[in-house]
N, C-alpha and C positions, 0 to 999 in steps of 0.2 A: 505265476504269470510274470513276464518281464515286464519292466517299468518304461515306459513308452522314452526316445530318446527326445534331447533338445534338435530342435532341428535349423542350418545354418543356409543362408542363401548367397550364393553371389553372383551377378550380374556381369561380372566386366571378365580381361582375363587377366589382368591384374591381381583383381578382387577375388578372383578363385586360387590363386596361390595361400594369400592370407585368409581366406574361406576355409584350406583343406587345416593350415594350420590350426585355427581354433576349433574345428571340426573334431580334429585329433585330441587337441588339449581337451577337451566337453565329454566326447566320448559319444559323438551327433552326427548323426547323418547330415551329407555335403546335398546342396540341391545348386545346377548350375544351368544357364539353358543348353537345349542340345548340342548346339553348335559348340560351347564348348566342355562338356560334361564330359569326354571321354578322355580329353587330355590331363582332367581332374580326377580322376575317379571318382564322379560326384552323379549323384541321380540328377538325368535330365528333366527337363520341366521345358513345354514349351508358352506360358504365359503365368507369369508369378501369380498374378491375383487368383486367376482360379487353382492354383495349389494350393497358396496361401487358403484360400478356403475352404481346404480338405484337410489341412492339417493344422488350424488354428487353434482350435480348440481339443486337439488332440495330442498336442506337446506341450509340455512344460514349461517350453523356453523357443524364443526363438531370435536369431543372430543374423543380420541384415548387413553386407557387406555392401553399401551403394548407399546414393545421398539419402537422407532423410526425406525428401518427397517422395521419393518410390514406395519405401517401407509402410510410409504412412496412407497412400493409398491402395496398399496393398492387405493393410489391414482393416483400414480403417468399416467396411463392412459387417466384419464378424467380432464389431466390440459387442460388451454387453455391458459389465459392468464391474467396478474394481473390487469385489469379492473371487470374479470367476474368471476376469482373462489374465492369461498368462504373463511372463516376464518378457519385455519385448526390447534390446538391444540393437542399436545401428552403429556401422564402424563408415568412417569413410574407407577407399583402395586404397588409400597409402599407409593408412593404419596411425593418422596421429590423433583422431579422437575416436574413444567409447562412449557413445551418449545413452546412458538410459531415457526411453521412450514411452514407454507404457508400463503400468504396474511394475514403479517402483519397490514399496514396499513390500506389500504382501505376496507379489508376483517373484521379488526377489531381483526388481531387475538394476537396481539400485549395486546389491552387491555382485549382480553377474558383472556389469559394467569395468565395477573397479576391477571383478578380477581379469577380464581379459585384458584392461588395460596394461595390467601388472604384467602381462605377460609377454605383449609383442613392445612393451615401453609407449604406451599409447598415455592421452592426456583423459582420463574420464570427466566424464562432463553430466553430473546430478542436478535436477534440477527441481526436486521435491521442495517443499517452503520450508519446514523442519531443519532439514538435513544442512540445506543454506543458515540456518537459525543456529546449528549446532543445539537442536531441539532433539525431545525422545520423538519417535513416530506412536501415536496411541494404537494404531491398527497392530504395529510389530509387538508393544507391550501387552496388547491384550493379548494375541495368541502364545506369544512366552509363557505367559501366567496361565496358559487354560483356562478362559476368559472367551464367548463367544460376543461378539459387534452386535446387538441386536438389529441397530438400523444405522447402515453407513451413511446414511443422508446427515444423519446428527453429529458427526466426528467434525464435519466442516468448521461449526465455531470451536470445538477444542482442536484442532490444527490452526486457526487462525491465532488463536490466544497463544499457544505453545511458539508458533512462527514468530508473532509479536515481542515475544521473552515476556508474557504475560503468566501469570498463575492460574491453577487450576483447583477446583474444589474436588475431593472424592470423597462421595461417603460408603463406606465398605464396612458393613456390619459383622461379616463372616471374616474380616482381615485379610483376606487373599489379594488385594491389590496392593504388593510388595516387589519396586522394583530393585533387581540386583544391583543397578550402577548407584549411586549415589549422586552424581552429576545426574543423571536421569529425574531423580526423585525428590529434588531439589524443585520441580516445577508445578509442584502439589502440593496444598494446602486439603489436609485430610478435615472432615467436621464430624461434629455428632450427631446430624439429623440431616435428613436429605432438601437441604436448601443452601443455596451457595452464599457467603458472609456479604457479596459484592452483589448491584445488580450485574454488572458488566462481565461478571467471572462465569464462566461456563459450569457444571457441574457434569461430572461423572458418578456414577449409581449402580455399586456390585453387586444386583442381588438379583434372586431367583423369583421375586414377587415384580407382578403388572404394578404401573404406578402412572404418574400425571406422565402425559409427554408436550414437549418443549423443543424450540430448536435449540435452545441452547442444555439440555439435558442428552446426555449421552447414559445408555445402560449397557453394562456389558455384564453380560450372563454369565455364573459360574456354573458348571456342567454338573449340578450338584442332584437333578431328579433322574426318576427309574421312571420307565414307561412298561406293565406291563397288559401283553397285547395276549387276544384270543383271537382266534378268525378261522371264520371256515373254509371250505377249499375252495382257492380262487376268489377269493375276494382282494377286488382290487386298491392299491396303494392309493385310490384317492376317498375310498371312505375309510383308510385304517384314518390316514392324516386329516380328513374332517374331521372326524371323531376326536381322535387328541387334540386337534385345536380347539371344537366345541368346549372339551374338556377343562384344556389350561384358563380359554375365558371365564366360563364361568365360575371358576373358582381360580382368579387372580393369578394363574402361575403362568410366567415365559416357556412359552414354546421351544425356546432356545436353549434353555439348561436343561432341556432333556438329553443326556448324555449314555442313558444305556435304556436299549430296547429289550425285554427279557419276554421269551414265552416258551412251551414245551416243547420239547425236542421231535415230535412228531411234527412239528412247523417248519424246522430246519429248514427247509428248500423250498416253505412257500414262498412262490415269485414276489406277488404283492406285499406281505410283510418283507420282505429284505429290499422291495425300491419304498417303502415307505421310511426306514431308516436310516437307508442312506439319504432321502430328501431332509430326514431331522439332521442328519451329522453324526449319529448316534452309532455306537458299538452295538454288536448281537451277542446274545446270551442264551442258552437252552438250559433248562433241564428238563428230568428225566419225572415222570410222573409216581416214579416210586420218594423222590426225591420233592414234588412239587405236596405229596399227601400229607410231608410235616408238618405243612403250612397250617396253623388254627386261621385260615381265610374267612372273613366274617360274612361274607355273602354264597356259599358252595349252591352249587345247583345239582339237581337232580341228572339233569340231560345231560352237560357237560360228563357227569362221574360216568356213562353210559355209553356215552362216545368216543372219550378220551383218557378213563381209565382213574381220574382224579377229579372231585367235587370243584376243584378251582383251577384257573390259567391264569388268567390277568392280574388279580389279586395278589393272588399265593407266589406268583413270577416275580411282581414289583416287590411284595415284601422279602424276600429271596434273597432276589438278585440286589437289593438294599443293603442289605446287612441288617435285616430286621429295624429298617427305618421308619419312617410316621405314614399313615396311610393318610395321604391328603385330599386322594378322592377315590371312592369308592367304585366297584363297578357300575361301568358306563356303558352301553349297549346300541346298537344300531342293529340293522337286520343281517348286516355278513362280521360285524366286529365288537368286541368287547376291550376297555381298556379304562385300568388301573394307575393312578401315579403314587409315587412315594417322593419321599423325603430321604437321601442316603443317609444313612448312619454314620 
């Protein structure tokens, strides 16, 4: 399946010359209104906002050739939140500034910005507190690292401290918070135990275990647990993911380092297990029940082996698809789902 395009607006007809150009450079579909969308070769539109709100959340990117008040009422409807909207760039028509607008970082709109600048000799115009700081972004470092945000509400005081030229505490048991620049990592003061040396220093927290929360405590999840799932036919994605959440609480573990979903390959195309792993973030894994009967799974059932060919699913999936890691909780059952976590190896 093709990868949906950035998609580029322009307004004026000015602003549709320099529209088709970074169109071209992006590799994006042109949107211009009717009137003049033919002389562009640009899909017509005849009211931005309601296109804007067919296709906002359905591109990646998106390139606003007109003042910055149009753009931002034109999207300003279909925000949600800076996990999941897109990269949202405005050029003025004469092309002397690229202003990133929305989701900067994680959206990308920061480095789309500079680069179309670079391209028509435009002045790009960033306006993230970091970036002005000559700070790292913690949202870009964590996803470098494979590293999930547990709660973006709590980055506020570590961008505040970062923006400030202030220091940061991290305590990372597992040592996975290792950034590559040096100039980056310079703004962190690692500890030995999950408490920050300063009241005022924020702390950040890499692990796979639930723990106190704080506004000023930041957790970022390393993708280090196996989820594995059973379910019968047509059970829906929102009791698999009760269930696993039921699960991660009451045995301490983030929902969030759940990084590989595993179950029998006779599941392959149930609908409900595949939007429950996409809602985790999570990779999918099968096997094969000749394959699954390895497993010495400490809980095998009678029925399951009768239905599905092997005494375990969830169990025998998680330790599997683990590397033969720690079984952290055991079969966990609901009336349409069963589900196993590990530990990866």
């Amino acid at each position: 399946m093709s990868q949906p395009k950035p998609a580029v607006y322009a307004v004026t007809e000015k602003g549709l010359a320099l529209g088709r150009r970074l169109a071209d450079h992006l590799g994006a579909d042109l949107f211009a209104p009717a009137r003049l969308a033919a002389s562009g070769a640009a899909m017509p539109f005849d009211g931005l906002s309601a296109l804007v709100a067919e296709t906002f959340a359905a591109r990646p990117a998106h390139v606003f050739v007109c003042a910055c008040g149009i753009a931002v009422r034109a999207i300003a409807p279909n925000l949600r939140d800076k996990a999941r909207d897109p990269a949202v760039v405005c050029l003025d028509d004469t092309g002397r500034f690229a202003v990133s607008l929305l989701s900067g970082h994680l959206g990308g709109a920061n480095d789309l910005a500079r680069e179309l600048a670079a391209v028509i000799g435009a002045v790009p115009v960033v306006t993230t507190a970091t970036d002005a700081a000559g700070a790292p972004a913690i949202e870009l470092l964590a996803r470098d690292l494979g590293l999930a945000v547990d709660d973006f509400a709590a980055t506020r005081r570590v961008i505040a401290a970062l923006a400030g030229g202030g220091a940061v505490a991290v305590f990372d048991p597992l040592g996975l918070f290792c950034p590559a620049d040096p100039e980056a990592a310079r703004f962190f003061q690692w500890v030995a135990a999950p408490r920050s040396p300063q009241p005022d220093m924020p702390l950040v927290v890499v692990d796979w275990r639930l723990g106190p929360t704080a506004p000023d405590r930041l957790y970022l999840r390393p993708r280090v647990l196996v989820a594995g799932i059973g379910c019968r036919r047509g059970a829906p994605a929102t009791d698999i993911l009760d269930l696993v959440g039921h699960a991660c609480r009451e045995h301490g573990l983030a929902r969030a380092s759940i990084g590989l979903v595993a179950s029998i390959e006779a599941k392959r195309h149930e609908p409900g297990l595949i939007e429950a792993a996409q809602a985790l973030g999570a990779q999918l894994r099968f096997f094969t029940a000749d394959a699954l009967s390895t497993v010495a799974a400490p809980h095998p059932s009678a029925t399951v082996e009768k239905h599905m060919g092997v005494g375990s699913v969830c169990e025998a999936a998680a330790i599997l698809a683990s590397g033969g890691g720690k079984l952290l909780v055991a079969k966990t059952r609901t009336g349409f789902s069963t589900v196993a976590l590990c530990l990866a190896a």
